[in-house]
N, C-alpha and C positions, 0 to 999 in steps of 0.2 A: 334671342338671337335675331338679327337683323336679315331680314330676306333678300337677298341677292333679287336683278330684274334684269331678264335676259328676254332678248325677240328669239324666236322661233331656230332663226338663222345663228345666232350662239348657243343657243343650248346644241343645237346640231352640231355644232363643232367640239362643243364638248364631249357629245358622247361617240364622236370618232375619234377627238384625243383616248378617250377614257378605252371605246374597242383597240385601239390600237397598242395602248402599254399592255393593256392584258392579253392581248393575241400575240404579239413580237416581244416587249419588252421585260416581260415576266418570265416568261421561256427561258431565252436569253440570258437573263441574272441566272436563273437556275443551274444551266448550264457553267456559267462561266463560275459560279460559287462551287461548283463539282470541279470542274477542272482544276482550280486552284488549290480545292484541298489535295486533290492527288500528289500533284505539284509543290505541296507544302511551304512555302512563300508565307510566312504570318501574316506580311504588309499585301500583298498582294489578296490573300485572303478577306481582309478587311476590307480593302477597295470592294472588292467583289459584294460583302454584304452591306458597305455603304450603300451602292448603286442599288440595290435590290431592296434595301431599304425605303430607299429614297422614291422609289416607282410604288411599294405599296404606301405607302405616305400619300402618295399623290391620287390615283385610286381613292381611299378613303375619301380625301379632299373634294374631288370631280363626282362621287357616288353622292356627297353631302349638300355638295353645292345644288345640284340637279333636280335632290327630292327637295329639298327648300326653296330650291327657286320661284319667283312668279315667270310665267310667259306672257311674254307679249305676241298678240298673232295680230296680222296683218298690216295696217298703214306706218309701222315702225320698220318695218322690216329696210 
C-alpha cells in the first residue's frame, strides 16, 4: 500500500474532519435511522442507513489514511 504524504497542517484537518463526523455526524445518523424506523418509510429508511453508512465508510478511510500517513513537519508547511 502506497503511503499517502501529508504536512503537519493536513493531517490537522483531517483529524478535525475525522473529530467532527464522529462527534456531530454519527449521532445524527443515529438519530435520524431511529426516527425513520418509527416513522416506517422503507425509502426513507434506507436514505437514513445510506447516510450512516456512508460516514462510517469515511471514518474507516480518515482513521487509515492517518496511521499510514508520512508527516511532513516544518519548511512544507
Amino acid at each position: 500500500m502506497t503511503k499517502a504524504i501529508l504536512t503537519s497542517t493536513g493531517a490537522n484537518r483531517i483529524k478535525t474532519e475525522l473529530e467532527h463526523i464522529k462527534s456531530f455526524h454519527v449521532e445524527r445518523c443515529a438519530r435520524r435511522v431511529e426516527e425513520e424506523r418509527k416513522n416506517g418509510s422503507t425509502r426513507s429508511i434506507r436514505d437514513a442507513l445510506d447516510e450512516q453508512e456512508f460516514f462510517q465508510r469515511r471514518i474507516v478511510y480518515l482513521e487509515n489514511l492517518l496511521s499510514s500517513a508520512k508527516i511532513l513537519e516544518g519548511r512544507y508547511e
